[in-house]
C-alpha positions as CSV (number, residue, x, y, z in Angstrom):
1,X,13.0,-5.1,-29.7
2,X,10.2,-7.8,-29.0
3,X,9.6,-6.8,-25.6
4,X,6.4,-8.3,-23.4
5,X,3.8,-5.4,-22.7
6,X,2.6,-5.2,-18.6
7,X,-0.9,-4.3,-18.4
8,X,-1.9,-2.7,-15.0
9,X,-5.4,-2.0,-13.7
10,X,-5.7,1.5,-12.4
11,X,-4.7,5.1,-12.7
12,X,-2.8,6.0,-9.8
13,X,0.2,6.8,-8.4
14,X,1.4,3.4,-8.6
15,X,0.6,2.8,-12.2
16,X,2.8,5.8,-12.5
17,X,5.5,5.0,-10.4
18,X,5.8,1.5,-12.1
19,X,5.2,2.7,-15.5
20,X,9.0,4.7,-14.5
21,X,10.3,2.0,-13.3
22,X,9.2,0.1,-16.7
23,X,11.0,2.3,-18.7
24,X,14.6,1.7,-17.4
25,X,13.7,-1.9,-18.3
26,X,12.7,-0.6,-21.9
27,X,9.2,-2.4,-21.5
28,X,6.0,-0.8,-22.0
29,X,3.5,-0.8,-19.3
30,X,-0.4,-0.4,-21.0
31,X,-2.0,1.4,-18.3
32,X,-6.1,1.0,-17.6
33,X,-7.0,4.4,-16.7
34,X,-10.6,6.2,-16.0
35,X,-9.7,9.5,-17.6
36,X,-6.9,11.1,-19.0
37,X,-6.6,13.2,-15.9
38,X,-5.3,10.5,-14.0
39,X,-1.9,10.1,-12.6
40,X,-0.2,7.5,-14.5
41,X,-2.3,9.1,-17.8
42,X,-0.5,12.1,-17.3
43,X,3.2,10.6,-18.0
44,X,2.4,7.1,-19.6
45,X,2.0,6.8,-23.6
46,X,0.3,3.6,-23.5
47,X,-3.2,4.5,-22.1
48,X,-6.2,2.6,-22.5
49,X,-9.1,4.4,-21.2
50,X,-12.0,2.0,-20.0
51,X,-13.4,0.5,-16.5
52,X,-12.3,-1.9,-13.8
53,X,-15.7,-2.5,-13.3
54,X,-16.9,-3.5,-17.2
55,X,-16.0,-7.1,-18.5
56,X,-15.9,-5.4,-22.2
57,X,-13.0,-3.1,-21.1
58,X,-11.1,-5.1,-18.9
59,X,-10.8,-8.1,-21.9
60,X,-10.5,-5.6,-24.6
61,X,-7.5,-4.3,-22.4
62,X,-6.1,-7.7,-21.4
63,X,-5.6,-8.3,-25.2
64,X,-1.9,-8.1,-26.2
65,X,-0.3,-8.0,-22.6
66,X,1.7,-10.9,-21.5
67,X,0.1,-10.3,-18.3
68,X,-2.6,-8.0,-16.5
69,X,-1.5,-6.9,-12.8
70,X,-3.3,-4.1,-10.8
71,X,-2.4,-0.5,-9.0
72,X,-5.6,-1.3,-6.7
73,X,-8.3,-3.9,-5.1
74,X,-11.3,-2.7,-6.4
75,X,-11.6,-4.8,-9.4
76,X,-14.2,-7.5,-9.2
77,X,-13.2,-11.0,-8.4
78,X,-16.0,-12.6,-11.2
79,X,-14.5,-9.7,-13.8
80,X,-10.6,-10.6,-12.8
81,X,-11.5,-14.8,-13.2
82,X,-13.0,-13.8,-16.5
83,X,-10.4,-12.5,-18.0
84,X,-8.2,-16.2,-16.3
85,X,-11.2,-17.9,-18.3
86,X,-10.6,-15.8,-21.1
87,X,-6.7,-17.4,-21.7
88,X,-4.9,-14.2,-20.2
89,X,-2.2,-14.2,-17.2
90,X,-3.8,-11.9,-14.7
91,X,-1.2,-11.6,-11.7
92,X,-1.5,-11.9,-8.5
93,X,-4.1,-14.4,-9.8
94,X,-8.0,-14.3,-8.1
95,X,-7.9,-16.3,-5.9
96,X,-4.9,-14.8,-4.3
97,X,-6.3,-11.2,-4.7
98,X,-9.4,-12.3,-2.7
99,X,-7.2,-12.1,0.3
100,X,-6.8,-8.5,-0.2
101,X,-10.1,-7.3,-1.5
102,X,-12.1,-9.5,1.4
103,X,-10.9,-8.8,4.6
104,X,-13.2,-10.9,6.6
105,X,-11.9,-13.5,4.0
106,X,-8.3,-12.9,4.7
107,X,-8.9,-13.0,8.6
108,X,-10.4,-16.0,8.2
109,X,-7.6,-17.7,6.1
110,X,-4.7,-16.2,7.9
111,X,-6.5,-17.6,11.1
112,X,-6.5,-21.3,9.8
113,X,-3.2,-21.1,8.9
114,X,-2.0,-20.5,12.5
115,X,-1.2,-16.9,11.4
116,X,-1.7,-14.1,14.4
117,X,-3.9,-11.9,13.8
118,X,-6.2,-9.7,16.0
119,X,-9.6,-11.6,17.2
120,X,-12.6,-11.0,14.8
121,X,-15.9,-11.8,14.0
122,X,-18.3,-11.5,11.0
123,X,-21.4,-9.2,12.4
124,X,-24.7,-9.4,11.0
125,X,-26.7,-8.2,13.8
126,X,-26.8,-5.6,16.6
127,X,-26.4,-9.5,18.8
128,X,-23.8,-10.4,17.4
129,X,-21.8,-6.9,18.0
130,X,-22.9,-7.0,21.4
131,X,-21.9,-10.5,22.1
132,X,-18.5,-9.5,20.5
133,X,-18.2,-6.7,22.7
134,X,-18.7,-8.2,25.9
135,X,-16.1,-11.1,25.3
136,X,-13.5,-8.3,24.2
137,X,-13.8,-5.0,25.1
138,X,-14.9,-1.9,23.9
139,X,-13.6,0.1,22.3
140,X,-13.3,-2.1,19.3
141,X,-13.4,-1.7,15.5
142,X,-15.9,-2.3,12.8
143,X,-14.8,-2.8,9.2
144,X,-16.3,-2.9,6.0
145,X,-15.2,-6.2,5.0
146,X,-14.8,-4.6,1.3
147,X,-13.9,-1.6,-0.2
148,X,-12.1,0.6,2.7
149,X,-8.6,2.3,2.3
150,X,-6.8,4.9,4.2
151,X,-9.1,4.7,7.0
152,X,-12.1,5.0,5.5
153,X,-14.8,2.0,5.6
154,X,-13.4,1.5,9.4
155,X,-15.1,2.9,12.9
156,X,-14.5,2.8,16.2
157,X,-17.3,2.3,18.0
158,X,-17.8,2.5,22.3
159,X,-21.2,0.4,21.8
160,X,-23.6,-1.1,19.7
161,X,-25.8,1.7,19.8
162,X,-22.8,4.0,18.3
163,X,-22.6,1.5,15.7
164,X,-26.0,1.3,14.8
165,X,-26.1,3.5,11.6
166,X,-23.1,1.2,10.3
167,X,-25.0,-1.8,11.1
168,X,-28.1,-0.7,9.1
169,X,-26.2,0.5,6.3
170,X,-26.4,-3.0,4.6
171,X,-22.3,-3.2,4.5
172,X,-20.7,-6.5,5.1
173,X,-19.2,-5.8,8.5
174,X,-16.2,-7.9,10.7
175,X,-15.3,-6.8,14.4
176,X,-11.7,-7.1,15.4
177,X,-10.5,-6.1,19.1
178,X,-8.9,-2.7,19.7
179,X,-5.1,-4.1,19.8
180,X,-3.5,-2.2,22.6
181,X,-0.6,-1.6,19.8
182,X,3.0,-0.3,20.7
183,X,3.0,0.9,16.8
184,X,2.5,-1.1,13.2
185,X,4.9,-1.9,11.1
186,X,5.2,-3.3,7.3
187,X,6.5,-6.3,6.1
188,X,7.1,-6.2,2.1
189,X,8.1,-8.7,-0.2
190,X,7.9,-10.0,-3.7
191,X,7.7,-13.7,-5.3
192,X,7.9,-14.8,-9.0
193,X,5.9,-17.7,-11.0
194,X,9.3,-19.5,-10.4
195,X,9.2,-19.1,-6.6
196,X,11.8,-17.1,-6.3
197,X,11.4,-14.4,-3.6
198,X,12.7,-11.4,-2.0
199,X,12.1,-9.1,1.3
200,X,12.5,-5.7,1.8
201,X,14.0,-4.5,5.2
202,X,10.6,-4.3,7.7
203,X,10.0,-0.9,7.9
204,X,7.4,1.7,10.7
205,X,4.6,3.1,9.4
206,X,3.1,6.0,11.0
207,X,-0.7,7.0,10.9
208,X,-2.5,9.8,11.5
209,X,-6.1,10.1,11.2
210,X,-6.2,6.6,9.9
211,X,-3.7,7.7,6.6
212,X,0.1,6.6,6.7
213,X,2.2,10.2,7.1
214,X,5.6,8.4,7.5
215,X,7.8,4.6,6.8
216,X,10.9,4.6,8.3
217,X,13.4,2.2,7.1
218,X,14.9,-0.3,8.5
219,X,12.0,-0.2,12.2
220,X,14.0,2.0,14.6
221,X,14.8,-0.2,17.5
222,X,13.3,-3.4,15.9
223,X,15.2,-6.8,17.0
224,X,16.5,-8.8,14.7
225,X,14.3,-11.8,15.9
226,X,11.1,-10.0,14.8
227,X,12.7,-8.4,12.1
228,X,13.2,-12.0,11.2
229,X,10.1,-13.3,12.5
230,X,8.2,-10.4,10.2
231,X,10.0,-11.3,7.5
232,X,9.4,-15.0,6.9
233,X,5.5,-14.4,7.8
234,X,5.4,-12.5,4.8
235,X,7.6,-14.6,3.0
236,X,5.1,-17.4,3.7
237,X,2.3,-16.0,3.3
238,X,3.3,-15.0,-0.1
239,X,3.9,-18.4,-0.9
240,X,1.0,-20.4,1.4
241,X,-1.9,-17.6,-0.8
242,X,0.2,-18.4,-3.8
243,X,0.6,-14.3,-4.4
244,X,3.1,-13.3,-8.0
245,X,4.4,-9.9,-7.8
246,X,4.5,-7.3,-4.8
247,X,3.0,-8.0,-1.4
248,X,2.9,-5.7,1.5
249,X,2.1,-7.0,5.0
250,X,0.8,-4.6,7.3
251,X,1.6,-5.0,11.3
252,X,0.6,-4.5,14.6
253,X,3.5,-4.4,16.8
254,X,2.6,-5.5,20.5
255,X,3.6,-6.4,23.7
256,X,3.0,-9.9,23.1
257,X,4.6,-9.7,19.4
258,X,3.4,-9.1,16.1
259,X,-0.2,-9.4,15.0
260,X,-1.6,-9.1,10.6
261,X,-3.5,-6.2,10.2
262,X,-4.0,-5.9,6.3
263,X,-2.9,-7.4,2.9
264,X,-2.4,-5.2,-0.5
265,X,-0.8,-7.6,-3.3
266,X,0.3,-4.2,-5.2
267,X,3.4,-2.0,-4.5
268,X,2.2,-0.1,-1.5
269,X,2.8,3.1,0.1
270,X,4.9,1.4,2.9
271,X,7.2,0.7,-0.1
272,X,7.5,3.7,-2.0
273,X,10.9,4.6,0.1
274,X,12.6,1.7,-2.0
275,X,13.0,4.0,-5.1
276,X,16.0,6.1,-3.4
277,X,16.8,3.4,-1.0
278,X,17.2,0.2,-1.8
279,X,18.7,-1.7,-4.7
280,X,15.8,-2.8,-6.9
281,X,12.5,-0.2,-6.1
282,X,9.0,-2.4,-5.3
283,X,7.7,-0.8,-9.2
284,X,10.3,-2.6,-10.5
285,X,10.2,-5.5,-8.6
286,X,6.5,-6.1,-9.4
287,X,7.1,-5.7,-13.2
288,X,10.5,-8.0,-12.5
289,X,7.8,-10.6,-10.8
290,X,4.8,-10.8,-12.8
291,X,6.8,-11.2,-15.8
292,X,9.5,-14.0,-14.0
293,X,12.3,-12.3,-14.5
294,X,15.1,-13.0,-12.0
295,X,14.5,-10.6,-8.9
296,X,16.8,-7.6,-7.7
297,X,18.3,-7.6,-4.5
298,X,16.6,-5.4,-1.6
299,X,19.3,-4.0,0.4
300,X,19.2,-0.8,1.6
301,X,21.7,1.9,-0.5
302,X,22.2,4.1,2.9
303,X,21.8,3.4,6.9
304,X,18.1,5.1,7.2
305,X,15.9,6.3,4.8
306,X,12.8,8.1,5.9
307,X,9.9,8.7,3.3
308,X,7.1,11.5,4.1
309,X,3.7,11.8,2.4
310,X,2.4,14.9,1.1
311,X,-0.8,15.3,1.8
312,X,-3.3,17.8,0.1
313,X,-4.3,20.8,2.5
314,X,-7.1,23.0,1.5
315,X,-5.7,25.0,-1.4
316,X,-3.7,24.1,-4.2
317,X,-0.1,24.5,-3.0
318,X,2.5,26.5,-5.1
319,X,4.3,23.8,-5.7
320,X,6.9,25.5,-8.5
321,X,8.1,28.2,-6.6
322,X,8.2,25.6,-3.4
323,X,10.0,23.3,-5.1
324,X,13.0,25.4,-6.4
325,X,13.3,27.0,-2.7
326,X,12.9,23.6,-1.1
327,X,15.6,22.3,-3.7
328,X,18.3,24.9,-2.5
329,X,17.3,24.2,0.9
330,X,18.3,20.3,0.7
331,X,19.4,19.4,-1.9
332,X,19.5,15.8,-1.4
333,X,15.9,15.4,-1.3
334,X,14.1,13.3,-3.8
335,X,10.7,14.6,-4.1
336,X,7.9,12.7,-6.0
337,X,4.6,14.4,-7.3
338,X,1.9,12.4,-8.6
339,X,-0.1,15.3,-10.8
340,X,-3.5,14.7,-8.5
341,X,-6.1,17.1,-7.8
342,X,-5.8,18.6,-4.4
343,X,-7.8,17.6,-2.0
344,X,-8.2,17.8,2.2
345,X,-6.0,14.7,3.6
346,X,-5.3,13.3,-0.1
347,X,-1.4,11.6,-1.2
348,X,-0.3,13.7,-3.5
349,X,3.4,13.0,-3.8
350,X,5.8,12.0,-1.1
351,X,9.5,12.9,-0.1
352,X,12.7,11.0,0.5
353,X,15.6,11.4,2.4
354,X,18.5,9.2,3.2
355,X,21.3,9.7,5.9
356,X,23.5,8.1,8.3
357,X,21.3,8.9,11.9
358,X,17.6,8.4,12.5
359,X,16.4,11.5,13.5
360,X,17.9,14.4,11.3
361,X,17.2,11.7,8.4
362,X,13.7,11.9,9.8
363,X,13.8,15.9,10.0
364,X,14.3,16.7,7.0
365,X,12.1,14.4,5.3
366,X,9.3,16.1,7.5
367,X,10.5,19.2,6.7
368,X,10.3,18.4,3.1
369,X,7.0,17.4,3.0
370,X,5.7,20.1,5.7
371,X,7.0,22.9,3.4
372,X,5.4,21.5,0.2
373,X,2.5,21.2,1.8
374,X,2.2,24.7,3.7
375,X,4.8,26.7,2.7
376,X,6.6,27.4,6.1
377,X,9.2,25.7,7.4
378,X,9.5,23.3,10.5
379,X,10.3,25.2,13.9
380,X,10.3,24.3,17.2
381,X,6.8,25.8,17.7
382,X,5.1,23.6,14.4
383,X,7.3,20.3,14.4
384,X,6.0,17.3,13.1
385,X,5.2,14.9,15.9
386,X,7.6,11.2,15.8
């Protein structure tokens, strides 16, 4: 079979996830990886080992795929047009990826288009914080306008002073206003060459410490108007930054409505519940969308579906023996590892559960990934908070 090879940038958990889906579709996904260590290197047979960061590897890699797409921002804009210049399809494209790797780039877009988004500011200067400051609050929030993920790269500061070694660290900074949120909620969708697109039901997102524990799916208690209203912002924004595969539109919900927080143009953590429940997963979506293949529907294949990260602790967890015991436990949990080193805080595999009601749906997905994690099981006394 003459079947187009997917080249994806990256590693990760998502290069491994879509490198699954890939194989249902009998394509092969070349995978960019830094070391046979990591996650998608551990299961994918196509492995190319190189930089993001090296013109040399990225063209040498590009060569032979119908089209390059990425499991993560950090590629360089000048590298990614490069390989445009070079003749190769490189999707989403780099000038729509800009809007996820720059954030002060992307406010500043989403702002002229009339999109809502929490007031900013570049900052440049201890002034200009201040002056920031006093026309919106403190608290309020400094970001590294590149480079930051799962809270890192973002501070809250209560004054310029307690933001002064960020301000002399020579990082690009923005300052958004502290959004008196009611929670934040995720938006995804997907859009082909053709135009053709498709939305996922807008799910919750809970953080802790900055790092997404929990999506629920569909938003508990979300109205259909901003269900709706979520839903085509996405959709246009994925047309209006002219973005080809997956994109995943983080939310502030307010009082007021709904406010953009971030952009990733990648399958995203928010999305990883689609794999159990929904349809067509957001892996195979993207590989469905980059290559313009008609897309799969999106509707959900049970009521609620509640996915739970696992997150590393501070010893390497006996996952084997867990495993089997969490198995005969509930056996209706889907439980994905993603064969990364243990560390404090890190995603190392998530669980999924589907069900008929919200909260024993959400139970034992948290009791899932609580076990993994320590061992015990959920009680009264050590429940996971909603």
């Amino acid at each position: 079979m003459d079947l187009p090879v997917v080249g994806m940038v990256g590693g990760g958990q998502l290069s491994r996830m879509t490198h699954q889906a890939a194989i249902a579709l009998g394509l092969s996904l070349r995978v960019l990886a830094d070391t046979g260590h990591d996650s998608a290197a551990l299961v994918a047979n196509n492995v190319v080992f190189g930089s993001h960061t090296s013109k040399e590897d990225l063209l040498a890699f590009a060569e032979g795929c119908e089209v390059v797409t990425f499991d993560h921002e950090h590629v360089p804009g000048d590298l990614i047009r490069a390989m445009e210049e070079a003749g190769h399809t490189v999707l989403p494209s780099s000038a729509a990826l800009l809007h996820a790797q720059d954030k002060l780039v992307m406010r500043e877009k989403l702002a002229a288009l009339g999109v809502p988004v929490p007031p900013f500011a570049s900052i440049t200067s201890r002034e200009d914080l201040e002056g920031f400051g006093a026309e919106h609050g403190w608290p309020l929030v400094l970001k590294a306008a590149t480079g930051g993920y799962d809270g890192k790269g973002v501070w809250i500061v209560d004054s310029a002073e307690e933001a002064a070694p960020v301000l002399g660290s020579g990082v690009r900074l923005l300052a958004e206003q502290k959004v008196p949120l009611q929670r934040e909620l995720a938006a995804v969708v997907a859009r082909s060459p053709y135009g053709q697109a498709a939305a996922w039901p807008v799910v919750e997102t809970v953080q802790s410490r900055g790092i997404c524990v929990e999506v629920v799916a569909p938003a508990p208690g979300l109205s259909d108007d901003l269900a709706v209203e979520a839903q085509g912002l996405a959709l246009r924004l994925a047309q209006e930054l002219g973005v080809v595969g997956v994109l995943a539109v983080e939310l502030f919900e307010t009082a007021d409505g709904i406010l953009v927080n971030e952009l990733a143009m990648r399958p995203h953590n928010s999305g990883h519940w689609t794999i159990e429940g929904a349809r067509t997963s957001q892996f195979e979506q993207h590989v469905r969308a980059v290559l313009d293949y008609p897309l799969g529907t999106t509707t959900l294949t049970a009521p609620v579906v509640v996915m739970a990260n696992l997150l590393g602790g501070d010893g390497d967890p006996e996952l084997d023996e867990r495993l089997h015991l969490l198995f005969a436990h509930d056996p209706s949990l889907k439980v994905h590892l993603y064969g990364k080193e243990v560390r404090p805080g890190r995603k190392i595999g998530h669980v999924t559960a589907l069900g008929d009601d919200l909260d024993p749906t959400r139970a034992r997905a948290q009791a899932g990934a609580h076990y993994l994690r320590t061992g015990q099981w959920l009680t009264p006394a050590n429940e996971a908070p909603k």
